[in-house]
C-alpha positions as CSV (number, residue, x, y, z in Angstrom):
1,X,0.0,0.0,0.0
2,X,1.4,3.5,-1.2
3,X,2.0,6.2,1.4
4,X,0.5,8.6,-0.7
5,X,-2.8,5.8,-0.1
6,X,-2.5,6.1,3.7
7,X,-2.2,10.3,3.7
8,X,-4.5,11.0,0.9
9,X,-7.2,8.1,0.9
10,X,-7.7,7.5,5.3
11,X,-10.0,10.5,7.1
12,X,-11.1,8.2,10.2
13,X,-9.5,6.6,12.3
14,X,-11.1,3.4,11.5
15,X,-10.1,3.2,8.2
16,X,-6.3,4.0,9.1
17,X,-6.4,1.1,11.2
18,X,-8.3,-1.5,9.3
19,X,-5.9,-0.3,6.2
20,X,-2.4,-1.8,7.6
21,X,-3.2,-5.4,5.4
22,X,-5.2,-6.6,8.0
23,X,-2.5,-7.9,10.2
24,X,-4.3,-6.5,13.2
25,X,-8.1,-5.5,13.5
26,X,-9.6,-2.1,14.8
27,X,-10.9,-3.5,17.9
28,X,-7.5,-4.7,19.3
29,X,-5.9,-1.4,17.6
30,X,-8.5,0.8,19.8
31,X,-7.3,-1.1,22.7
32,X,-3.7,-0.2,22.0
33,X,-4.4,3.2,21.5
34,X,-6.4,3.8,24.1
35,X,-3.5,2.0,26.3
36,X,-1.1,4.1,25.1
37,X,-3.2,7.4,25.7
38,X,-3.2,6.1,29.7
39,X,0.0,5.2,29.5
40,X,0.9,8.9,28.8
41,X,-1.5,10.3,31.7
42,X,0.2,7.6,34.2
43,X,3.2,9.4,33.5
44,X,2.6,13.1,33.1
45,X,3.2,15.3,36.5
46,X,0.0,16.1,38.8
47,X,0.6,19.9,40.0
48,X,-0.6,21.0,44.1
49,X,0.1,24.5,44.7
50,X,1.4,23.9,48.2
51,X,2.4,20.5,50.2
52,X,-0.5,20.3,52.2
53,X,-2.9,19.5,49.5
54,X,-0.4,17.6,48.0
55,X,-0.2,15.3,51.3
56,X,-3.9,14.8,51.5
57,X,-3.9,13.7,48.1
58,X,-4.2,10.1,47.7
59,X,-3.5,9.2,44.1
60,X,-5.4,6.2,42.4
61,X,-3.1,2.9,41.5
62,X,-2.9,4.4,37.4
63,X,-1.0,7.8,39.2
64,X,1.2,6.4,41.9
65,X,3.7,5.6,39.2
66,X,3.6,9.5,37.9
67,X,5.5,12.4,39.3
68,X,3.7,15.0,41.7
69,X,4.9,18.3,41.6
70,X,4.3,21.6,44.8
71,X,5.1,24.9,42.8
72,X,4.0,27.5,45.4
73,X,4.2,26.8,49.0
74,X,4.7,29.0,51.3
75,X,8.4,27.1,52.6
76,X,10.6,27.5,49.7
77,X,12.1,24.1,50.4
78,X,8.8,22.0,49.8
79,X,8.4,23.3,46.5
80,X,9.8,20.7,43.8
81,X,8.9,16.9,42.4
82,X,7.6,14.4,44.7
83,X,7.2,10.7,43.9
84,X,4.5,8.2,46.0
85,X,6.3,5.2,47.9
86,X,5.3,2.5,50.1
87,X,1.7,3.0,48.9
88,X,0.8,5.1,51.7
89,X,3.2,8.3,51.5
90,X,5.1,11.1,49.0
91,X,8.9,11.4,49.3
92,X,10.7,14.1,47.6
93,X,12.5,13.9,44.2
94,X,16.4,14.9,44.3
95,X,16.8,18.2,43.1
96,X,17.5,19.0,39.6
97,X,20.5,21.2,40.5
98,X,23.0,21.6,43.0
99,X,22.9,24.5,46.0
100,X,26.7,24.8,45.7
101,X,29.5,25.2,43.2
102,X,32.1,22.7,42.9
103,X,35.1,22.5,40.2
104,X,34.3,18.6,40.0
105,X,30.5,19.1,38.8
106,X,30.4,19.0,35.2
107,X,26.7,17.6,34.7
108,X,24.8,19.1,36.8
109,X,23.1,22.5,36.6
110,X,23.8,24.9,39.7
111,X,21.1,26.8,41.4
112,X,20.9,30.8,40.9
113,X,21.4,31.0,44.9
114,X,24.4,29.5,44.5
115,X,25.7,31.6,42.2
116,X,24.7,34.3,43.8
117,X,26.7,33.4,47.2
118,X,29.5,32.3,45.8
119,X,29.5,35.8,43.5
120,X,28.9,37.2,46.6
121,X,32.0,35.5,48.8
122,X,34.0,36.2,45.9
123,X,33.3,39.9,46.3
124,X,33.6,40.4,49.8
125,X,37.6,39.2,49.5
126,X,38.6,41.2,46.8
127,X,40.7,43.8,47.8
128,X,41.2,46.8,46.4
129,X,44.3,47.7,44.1
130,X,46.0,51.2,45.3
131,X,48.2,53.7,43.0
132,X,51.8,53.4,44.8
133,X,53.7,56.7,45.0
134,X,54.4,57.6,41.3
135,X,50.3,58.8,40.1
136,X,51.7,58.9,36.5
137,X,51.1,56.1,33.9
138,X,53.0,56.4,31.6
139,X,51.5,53.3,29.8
140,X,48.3,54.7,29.4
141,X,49.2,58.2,28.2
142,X,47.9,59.8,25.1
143,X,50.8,60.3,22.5
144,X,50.6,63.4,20.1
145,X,48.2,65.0,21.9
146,X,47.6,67.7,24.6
147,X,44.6,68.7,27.2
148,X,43.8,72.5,27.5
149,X,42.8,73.7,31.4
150,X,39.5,73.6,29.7
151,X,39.3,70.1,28.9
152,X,39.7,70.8,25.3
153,X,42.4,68.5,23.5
154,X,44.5,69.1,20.9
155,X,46.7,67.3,18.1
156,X,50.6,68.2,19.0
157,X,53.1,65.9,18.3
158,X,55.3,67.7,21.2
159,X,53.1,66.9,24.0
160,X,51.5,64.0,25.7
161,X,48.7,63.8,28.3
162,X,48.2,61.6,30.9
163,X,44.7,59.7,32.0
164,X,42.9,60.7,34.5
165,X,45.0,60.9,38.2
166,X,42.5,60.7,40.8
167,X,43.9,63.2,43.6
168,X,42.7,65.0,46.8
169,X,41.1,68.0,47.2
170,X,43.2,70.7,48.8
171,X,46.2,69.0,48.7
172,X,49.6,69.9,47.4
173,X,51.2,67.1,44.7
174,X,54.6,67.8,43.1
175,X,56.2,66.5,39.8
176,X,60.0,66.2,38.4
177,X,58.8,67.0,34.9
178,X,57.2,70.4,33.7
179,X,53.5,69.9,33.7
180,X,52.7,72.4,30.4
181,X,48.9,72.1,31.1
182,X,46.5,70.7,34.0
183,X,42.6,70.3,34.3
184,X,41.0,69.2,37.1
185,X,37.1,67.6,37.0
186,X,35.0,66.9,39.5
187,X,32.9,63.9,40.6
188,X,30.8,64.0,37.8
189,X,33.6,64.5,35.2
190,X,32.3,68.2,34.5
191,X,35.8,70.7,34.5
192,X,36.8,72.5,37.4
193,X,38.7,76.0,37.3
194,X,42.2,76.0,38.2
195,X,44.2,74.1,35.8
196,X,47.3,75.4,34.6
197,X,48.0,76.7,30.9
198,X,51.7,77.9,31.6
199,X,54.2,75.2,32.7
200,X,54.2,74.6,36.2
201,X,55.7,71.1,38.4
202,X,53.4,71.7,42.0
203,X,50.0,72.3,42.1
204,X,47.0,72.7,44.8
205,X,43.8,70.8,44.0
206,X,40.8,72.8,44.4
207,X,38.3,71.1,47.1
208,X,35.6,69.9,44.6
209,X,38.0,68.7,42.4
210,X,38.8,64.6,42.4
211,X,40.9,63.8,39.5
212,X,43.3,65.7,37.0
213,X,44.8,65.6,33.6
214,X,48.2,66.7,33.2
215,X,50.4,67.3,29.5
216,X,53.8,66.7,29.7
217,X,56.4,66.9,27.0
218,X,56.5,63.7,24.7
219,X,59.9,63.4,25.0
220,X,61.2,59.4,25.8
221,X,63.0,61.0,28.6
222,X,60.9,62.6,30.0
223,X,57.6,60.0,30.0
224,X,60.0,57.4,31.1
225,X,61.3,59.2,34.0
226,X,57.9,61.3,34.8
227,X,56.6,61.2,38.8
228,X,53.6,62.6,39.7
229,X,53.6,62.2,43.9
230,X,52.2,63.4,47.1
231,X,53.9,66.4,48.8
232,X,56.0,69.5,47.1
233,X,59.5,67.7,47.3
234,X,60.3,65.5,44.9
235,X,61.2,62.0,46.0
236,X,63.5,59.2,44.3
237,X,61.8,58.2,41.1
238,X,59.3,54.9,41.3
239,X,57.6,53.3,38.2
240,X,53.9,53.5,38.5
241,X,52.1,50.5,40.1
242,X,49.5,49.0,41.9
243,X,49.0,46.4,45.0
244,X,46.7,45.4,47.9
245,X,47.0,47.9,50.1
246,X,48.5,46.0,53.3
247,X,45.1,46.9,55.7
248,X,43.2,44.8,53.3
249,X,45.5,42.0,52.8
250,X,45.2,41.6,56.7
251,X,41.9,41.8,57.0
252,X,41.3,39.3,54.1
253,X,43.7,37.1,55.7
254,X,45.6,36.8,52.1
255,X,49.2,37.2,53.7
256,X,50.7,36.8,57.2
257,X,52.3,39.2,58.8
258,X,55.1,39.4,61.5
259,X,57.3,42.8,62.2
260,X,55.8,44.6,59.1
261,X,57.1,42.2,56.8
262,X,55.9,39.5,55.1
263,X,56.3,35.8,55.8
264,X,54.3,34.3,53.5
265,X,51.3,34.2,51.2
266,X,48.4,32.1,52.1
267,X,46.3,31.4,49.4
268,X,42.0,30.1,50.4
């Protein structure tokens, strides 16, 4: 018999089934249909909004082989899949995914809480990186290009300009190269008067100001050796860098301490 037959010639149900060559009739094919169908029900998942209705629900013998599923109660923890056991009780299903993160799972899926808290952990060790005494990057400078006391920048292969150097307010820093131009901004990155357009090496940061640009000459020499520091003396020069500042090494227990100095690291 030609497929086309079957799709274009069958519209009932009885005529699919008495049409495959007679090998089985419709009555025992309506039985196996209609076994299947309950089959399917047997199996599907019965829904209770909490665990108390749930646990006075006795399922009949087609159902205790199904799944039972609490989506809304009231205790986060009853909420899930539930399976009937022992013909008199429910016991609850293993979770679908696990309530911690571990380097060995590589199956499993891992619960939103968990990422969360482990997020979370993560977080609350970090520690903060700190500018040591040299504020000047020369790394991330701007080649060929120079930042007016208005913010303004300007293409000049003579100059270079730095990023911004986050500073105090009404304090005094000091540099070993000629600053040619300085801006300050303020929290909100909007400019703050008192930058310098004549070359200058110390400067005092006006009080709402939190950060500055400075333009220095392009010079090799002088970006390689360029400090920006603390103070109005200049110091013995330091490359730019950053670490954990050694208050929040202690206090996330990342290094032991004896004397000031460092015994070793302990890593957790």
């Amino acid at each position: 018999m030609s497929l086309n037959k079957i799709i274009c010639g069958v519209s009932k149900t009885t005529d699919l089934l008495n049409s495959v060559n007679g090998l089985i009739d419709s009555s025992d094919q309506h039985g196996i249909v209609i076994a299947a169908l309950e089959e399917n029900q047997q199996s599907g998942v019965i829904v209770f909004q909490t665990y108390a209705l749930l646990d006075a629900y006795t399922p009949t013998v087609a159902q205790q082989t199904g799944s039972f599923k609490v989506v809304n109660d009231a205790a986060p923890t009853n909420n899930g899949y539930y399976s009937w056991v022992s013909g008199s009780t429910y016991t609850k299903d293993a979770s679908l995914v696990a309530n911690t993160i571990s380097s060995t799972n590589t199956s499993t899926a891992v619960s939103g809480k968990a990422v969360a808290g482990a997020v979370s952990y993560s977080s609350s060790r970090k520690a903060d990186l700190v500018v040591g005494k040299n504020l000047f990057n020369k790394d991330s400078a701007t080649a060929g290009f120079y930042m007016s006391n208005t913010g303004v920048k300007y293409s000049h292969v003579s100059f270079s300009h730095s990023d911004l150097i986050y500073v105090i307010g009404g304090t005094t820093y000091v540099c070993n190269q000629d600053i040619r131009y300085s801006c300050y901004f303020d929290i909100n990155g909007d400019v703050v008067a008192g930058g310098t357009s004549s070359t200058i090496r110390t400067f005092t940061v006006p009080s709402n100001a939190v950060s500055i640009v400075i333009t220095l000459l392009s010079a090799v020499n002088v970006q390689n050796g360029a400090q920006l520091e603390l103070g109005a003396v200049s110091t013995t020069y330091e490359p730019y860098s950053k670490s954990i500042a050694i208050s929040q090494a202690k206090k996330n227990n990342r290094l032991r301490w004896h004397s000031n100095s460092v015994i070793y690291h302990q890593c957790s």
